[in-house]
N, C-alpha and C positions, 0 to 999 in steps of 0.2 A: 686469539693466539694463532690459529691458522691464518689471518690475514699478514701475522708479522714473519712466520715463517715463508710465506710470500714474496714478501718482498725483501728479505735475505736471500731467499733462493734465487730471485732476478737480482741481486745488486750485484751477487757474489757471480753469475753468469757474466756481469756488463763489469767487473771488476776485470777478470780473468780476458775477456773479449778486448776490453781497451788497453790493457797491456801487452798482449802477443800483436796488436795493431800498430801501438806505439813503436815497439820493437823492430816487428817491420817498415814502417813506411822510414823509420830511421836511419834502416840497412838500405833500404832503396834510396833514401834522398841521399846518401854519401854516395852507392855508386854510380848514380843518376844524376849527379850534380845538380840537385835541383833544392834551393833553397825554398820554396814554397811546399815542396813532400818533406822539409826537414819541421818547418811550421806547423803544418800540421801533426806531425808525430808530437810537438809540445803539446798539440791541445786534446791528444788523445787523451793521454799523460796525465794534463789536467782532468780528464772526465774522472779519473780512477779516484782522483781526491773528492770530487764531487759527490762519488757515491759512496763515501765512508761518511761522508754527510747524510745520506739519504738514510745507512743504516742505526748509523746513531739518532736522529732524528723518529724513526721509525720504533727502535727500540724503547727510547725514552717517552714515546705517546702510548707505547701497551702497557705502563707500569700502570698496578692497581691503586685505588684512591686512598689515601691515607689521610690521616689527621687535620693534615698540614694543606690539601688538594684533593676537599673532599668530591669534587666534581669528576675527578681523575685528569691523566693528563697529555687528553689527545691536541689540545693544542700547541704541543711542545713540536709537533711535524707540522703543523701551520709554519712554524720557526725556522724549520729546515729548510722550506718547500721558500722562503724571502730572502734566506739567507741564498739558495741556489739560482734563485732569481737575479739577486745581484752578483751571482759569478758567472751566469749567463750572460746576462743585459754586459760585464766588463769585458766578455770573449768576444763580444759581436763587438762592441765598440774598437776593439783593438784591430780588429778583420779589419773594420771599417778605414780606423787612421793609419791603418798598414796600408791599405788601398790609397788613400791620398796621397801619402806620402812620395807611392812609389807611382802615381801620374806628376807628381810635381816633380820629381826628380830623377824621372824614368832618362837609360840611355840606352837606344837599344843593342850600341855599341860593345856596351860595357858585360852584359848577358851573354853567359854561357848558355850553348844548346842543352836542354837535358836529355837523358836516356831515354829510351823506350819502358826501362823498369822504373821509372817514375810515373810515367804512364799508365803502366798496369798497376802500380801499386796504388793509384788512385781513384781507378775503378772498382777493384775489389774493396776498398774503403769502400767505395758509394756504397755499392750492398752490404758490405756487414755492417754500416752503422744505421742503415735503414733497414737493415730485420733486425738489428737491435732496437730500436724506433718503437718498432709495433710490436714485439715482440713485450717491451715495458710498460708502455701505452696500454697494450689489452688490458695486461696486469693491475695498470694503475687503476683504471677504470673498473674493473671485476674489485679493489677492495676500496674503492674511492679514495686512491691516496693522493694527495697533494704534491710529496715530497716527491714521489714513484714519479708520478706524472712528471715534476722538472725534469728528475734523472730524465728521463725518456725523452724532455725538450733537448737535452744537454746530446743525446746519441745524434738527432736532427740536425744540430746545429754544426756536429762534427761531418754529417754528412753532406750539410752543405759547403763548410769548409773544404772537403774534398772535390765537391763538384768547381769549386773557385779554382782548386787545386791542377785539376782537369785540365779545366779550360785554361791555365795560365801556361801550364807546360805544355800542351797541345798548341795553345797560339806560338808561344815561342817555337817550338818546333819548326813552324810556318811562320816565322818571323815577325810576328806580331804581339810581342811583350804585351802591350799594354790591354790586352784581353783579361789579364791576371788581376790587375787591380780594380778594374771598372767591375769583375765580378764580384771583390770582396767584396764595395760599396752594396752594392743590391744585397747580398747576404746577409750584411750586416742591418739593415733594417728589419730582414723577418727574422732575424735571431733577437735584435731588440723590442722588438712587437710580441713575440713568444713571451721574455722575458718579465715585457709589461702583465702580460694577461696570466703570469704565474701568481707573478706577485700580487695583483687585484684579487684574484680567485682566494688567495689565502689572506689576504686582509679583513675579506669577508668573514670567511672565518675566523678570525680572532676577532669579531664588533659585533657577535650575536644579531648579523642579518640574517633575514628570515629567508627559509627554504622555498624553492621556485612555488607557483602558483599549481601548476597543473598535479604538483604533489599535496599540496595544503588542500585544492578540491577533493581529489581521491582519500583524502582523511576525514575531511566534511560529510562525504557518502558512507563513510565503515564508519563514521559515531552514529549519523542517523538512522542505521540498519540496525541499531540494536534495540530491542524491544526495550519499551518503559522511557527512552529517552523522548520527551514531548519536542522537545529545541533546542539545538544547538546555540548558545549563547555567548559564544567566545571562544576563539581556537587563533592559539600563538605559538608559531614555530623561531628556532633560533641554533643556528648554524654554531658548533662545538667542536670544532677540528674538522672528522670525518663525520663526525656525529649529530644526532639532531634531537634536540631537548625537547618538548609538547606541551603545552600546558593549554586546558579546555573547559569552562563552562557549559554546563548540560541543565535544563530543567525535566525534573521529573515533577508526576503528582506530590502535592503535597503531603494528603492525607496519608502517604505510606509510611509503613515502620522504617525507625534508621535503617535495620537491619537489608531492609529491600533496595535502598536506595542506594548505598553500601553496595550490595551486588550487582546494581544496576555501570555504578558506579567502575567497578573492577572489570566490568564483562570491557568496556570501551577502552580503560586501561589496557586490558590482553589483547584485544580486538586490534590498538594502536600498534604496539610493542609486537603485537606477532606480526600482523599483514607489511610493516613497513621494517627491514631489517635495520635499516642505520638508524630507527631512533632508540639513541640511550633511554633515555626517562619519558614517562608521559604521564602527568599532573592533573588530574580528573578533578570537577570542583563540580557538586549540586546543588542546585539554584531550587526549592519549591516552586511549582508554577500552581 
């Protein structure tokens, strides 16, 4: 529950942030004549719809397990977190054929100077949507969210649109348009590369791949530390949304009562579940040795 009040509490900060953004760079790009700060104010705009994805998204993976999904259903922000993928990977690509576009049929004739308050409206973007960046990012990270973390690509990628932004009104400035598009292109590949690596990341997560190595040993070490466990004989992890399911083979003596083995059983259980926070479940099986 604290994790999803988390990230309401940053969606609704980057809701709030990219609308007073949009608003401005709006008011700047009309009296700055500058068609690339008015572009950019669209894709502020768009970020705001992005994170009513990330909330719903977020919302619907805290619901508890029912009848119906008895697993529960965090990988419902897997869902959010592909879906946001693909509204990234289509901003960058649009940055990108906006940039072609406008070297195929650039005139520099044709180009208004813009204002100086296109300018500045373009730098104070770079910083607010890269303290909003990290500012989501920490966040995402601190409750392992998937979706959180897009959002947080999606502020990046608005801030490198500004930096295009920058640089295209700044070259114009100095009469050199074509500084504007040559930067979409470059942006648009690490906004598409982001996009990819969102989408991969939560793929994973919906195909029960298994949890990095250096975590899967650090679980190896806390079953072995428990007394009465003679060998670990099998440990399977598997990626649940944010979550991590465990399932473990242990031999103990044989000759012990159920009732021992049972305990021995429960201590590696708690031993899992408490030392490692994101695992859901953990599936303890005793093997007689």
């Amino acid at each position: 529950m604290d994790n999803t009040k988390t990230a309401i509490k940053v969606s609704t900060v980057s809701i709030a942030v990219n609308a007073l953004l949009s608003l401005f760079k709006f008011i700047a790009g009309i009296i700055g004549h500058s068609s690339a700060m008015l572009s950019d104010a669209a894709h502020s705009l768009s970020d705001v719809i992005s994170t009513f994805v990330v909330i719903a998204g977020v919302k619907m993976a805290d619901k508890k397990s029912d009848a119906h999904h008895p697993y529960g259903h965090e990988r419902l922000e897997c869902v959010a977190a592909i879906v946001l993928s693909a509204l990234l990977f289509l901003a960058g690509l649009g940055i990108g054929l906006s940039g072609i576009r406008k070297i195929v049929s650039i005139d520099p004739s044709s180009i208004q100077k813009p204002g100086l308050s296109a300018l500045i409206a373009a730098l104070i973007s770079i910083g607010a949507k890269e303290a909003m960046y990290w500012y989501t990012r920490n966040a995402a990270k601190k409750i392992n969210s998937g979706a959180l973390m897009a959002d947080a690509w999606h502020h990046r990628s608005d801030a490198l649109s500004s930096v295009g932004s920058f640089i295209g009104i700044f070259g114009a400035r100095l009469g050199f348009p074509v500084l504007d598009p040559l930067a979409s292109i470059i942006i648009c590949v690490f906004i598409v590369k982001a996009a990819f690596d969102i989408f991969k990341d939560s793929m994973d997560k919906m195909v029960d791949r298994a949890c990095d190595e250096e975590t899967t040993n650090e679980m190896k070490k806390a079953v072995c530390s428990v007394k009465g466990v003679e060998t670990l004989d099998l440990i399977q992890t598997r990626l649940f949304g944010s979550k991590i399911y465990v399932d473990i083979e242990i031999s103990a003596d044989g000759n012990l009562p159920l009732y021992k083995a049972h305990s021995i059983a429960q201590e590696v259980h708690d031993k899992i579940e408490g030392s490692f926070p994101l695992v859901k479940h953990c599936m303890v099986h005793v093997n007689p040795k």
